[in-house]
C-alpha positions as CSV (number, residue, x, y, z in Angstrom):
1,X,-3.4,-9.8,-32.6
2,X,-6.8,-9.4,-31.1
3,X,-5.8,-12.5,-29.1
4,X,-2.9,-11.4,-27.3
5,X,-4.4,-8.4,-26.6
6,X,-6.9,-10.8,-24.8
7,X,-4.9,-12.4,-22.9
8,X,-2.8,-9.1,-22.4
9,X,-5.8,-7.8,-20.3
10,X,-6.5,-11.3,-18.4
11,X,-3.0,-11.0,-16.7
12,X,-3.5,-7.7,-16.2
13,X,-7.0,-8.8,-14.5
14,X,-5.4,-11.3,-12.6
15,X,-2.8,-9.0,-11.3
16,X,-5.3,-6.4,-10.6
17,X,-7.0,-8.9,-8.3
18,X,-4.4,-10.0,-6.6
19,X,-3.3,-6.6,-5.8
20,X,-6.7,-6.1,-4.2
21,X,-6.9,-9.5,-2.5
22,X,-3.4,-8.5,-0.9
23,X,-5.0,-5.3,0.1
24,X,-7.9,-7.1,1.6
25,X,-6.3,-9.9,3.4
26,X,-3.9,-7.3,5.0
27,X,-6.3,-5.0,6.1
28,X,-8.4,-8.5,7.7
29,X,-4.6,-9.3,9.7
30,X,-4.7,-5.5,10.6
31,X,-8.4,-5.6,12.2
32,X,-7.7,-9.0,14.0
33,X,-4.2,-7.9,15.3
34,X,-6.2,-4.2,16.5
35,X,-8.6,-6.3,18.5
36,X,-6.2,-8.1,20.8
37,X,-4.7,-4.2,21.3
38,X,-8.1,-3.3,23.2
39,X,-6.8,-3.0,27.0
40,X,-8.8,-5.9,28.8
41,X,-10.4,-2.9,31.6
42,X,-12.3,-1.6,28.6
43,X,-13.3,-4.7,26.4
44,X,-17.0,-4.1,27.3
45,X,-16.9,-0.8,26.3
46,X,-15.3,-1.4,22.9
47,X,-18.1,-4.3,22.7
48,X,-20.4,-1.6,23.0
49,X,-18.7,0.9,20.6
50,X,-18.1,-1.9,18.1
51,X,-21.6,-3.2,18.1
52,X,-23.0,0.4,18.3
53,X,-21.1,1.6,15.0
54,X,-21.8,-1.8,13.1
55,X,-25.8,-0.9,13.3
56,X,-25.1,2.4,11.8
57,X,-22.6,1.8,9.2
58,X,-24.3,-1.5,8.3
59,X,-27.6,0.9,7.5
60,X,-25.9,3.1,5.6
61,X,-23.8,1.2,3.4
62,X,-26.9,-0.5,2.3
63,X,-28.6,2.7,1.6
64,X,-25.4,4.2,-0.4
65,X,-25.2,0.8,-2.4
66,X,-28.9,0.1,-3.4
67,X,-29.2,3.4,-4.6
68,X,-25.7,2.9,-6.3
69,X,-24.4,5.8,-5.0
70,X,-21.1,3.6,-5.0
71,X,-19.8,-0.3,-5.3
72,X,-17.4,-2.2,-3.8
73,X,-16.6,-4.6,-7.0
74,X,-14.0,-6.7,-5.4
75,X,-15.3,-8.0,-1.7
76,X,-16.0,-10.7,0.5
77,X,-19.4,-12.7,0.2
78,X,-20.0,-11.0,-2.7
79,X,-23.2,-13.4,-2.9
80,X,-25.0,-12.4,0.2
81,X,-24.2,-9.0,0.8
82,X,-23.9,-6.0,-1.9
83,X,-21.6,-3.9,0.5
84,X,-18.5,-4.5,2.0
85,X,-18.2,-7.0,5.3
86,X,-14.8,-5.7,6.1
87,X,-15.3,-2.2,5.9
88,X,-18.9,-2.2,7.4
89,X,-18.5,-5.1,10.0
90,X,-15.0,-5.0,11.1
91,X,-12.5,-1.9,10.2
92,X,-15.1,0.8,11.1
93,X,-15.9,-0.3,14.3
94,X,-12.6,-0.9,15.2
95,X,-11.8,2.7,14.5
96,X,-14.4,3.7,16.0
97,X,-13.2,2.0,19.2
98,X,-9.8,3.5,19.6
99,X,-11.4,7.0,18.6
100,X,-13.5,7.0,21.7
101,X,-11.6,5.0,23.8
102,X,-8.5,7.6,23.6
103,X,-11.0,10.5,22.8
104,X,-9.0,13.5,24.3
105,X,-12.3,14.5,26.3
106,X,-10.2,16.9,29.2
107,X,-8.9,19.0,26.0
108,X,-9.6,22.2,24.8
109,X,-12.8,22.6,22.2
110,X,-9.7,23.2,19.8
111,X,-8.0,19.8,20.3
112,X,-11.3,17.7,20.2
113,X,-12.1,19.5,17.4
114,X,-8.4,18.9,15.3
115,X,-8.6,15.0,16.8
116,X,-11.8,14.8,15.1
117,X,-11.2,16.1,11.9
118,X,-7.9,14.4,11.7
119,X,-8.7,11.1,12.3
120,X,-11.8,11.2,10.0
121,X,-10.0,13.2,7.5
122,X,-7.2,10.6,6.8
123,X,-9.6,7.7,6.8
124,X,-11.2,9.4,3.9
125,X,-8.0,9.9,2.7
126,X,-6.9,6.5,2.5
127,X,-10.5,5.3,0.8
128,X,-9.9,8.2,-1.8
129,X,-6.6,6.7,-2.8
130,X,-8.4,3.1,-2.5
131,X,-11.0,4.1,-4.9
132,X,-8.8,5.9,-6.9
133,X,-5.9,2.8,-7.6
134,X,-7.9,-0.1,-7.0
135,X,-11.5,-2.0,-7.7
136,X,-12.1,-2.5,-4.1
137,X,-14.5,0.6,-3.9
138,X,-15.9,2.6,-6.6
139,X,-17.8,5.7,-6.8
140,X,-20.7,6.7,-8.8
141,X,-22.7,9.4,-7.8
142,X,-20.3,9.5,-4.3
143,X,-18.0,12.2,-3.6
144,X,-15.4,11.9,-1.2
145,X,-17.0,15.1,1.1
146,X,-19.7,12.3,1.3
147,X,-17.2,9.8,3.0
148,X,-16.4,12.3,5.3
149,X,-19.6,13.7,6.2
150,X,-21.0,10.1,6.7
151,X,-18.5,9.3,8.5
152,X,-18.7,12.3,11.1
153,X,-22.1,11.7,11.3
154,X,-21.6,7.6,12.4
155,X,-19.2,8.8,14.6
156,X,-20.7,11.4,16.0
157,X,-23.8,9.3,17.0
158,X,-22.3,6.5,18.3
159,X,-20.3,8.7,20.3
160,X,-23.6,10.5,21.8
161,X,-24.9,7.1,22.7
162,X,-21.8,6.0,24.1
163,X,-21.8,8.9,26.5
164,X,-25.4,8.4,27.2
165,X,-25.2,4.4,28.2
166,X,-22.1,5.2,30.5
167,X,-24.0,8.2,31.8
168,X,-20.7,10.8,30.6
169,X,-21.9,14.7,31.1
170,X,-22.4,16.5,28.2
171,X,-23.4,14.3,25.9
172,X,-23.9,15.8,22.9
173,X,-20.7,17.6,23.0
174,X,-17.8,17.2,20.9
């Protein structure tokens, strides 16, 4: 009895696992496929951007993850690196790029403010429900307000230095 209840909870492991690999080699096809979407005017700017957010969010994913704040138990290089590549390296940046690049910066304060929110807001969603269903991401001590917060923040700054490099007017305006 004990036995099968063994082997019960390895397939249940394995599919687990898979369900998570699927996740993450989707989301990999999804970055690379986002990339060649960049129009070819603007490839030095997302350069920029890309680089830009990788410095921030690469900080403070190590920060949130030695502190074990949270974990990502199922990711890649799991060796060499405590947080997650994709997220840190690869889909944040890439969001980050089409969030400045089609910024709405000739809108009212109101529209700014509702693109904001709304792009950060269902990015948080969709790690909630990622943390929630899956191993890829755990909490510990994290809330999801922190996801959000963090994630304004990152944004927020790279968009600031953005503005400043390409000498924009009001640069620390939303």
């Amino acid at each position: 009895m004990v036995f099968q209840k063994i082997q019960f909870i390895d397939r249940r492991m394995i599919v687990i696992y898979s369900i998570e690999s699927i996740l993450l080699t989707g989301a990999w096809i999804s970055c690379f496929f986002a990339l060649f979407f960049i129009p070819r005017k603007k490839l030095d700017r997302a350069a920029f951007i890309f680089l830009t957010t990788q410095f921030f969010s690469w900080i403070l994913g190590l920060i949130v993850v030695q502190y074990g704040w949270l974990e990502y138990p199922v990711r890649e290089f799991s060796k060499a690196n405590a947080t997650s590549f994709l997220f840190e390296f690869l889909m944040l940046p890439i969001i980050v790029i089409y969030f400045i690049l089609n910024y709405p910066n000739h809108k009212q304060f109101k529209v700014r403010i509702l693109y904001f929110a709304a792009i950060i807001s269902a990015f948080t969603l969709i790690e909630f429900i990622i943390e929630r269903y899956t191993m890829i991401i755990k909490y510990h001590a994290w809330k999801w307000y922190w996801t959000w917060i963090s994630m304004s923040l990152v944004i927020y700054m790279v968009m600031v230095i953005y503005k400043w490099f390409y000498k924009q007017k009001r640069i620390f305006s939303i």
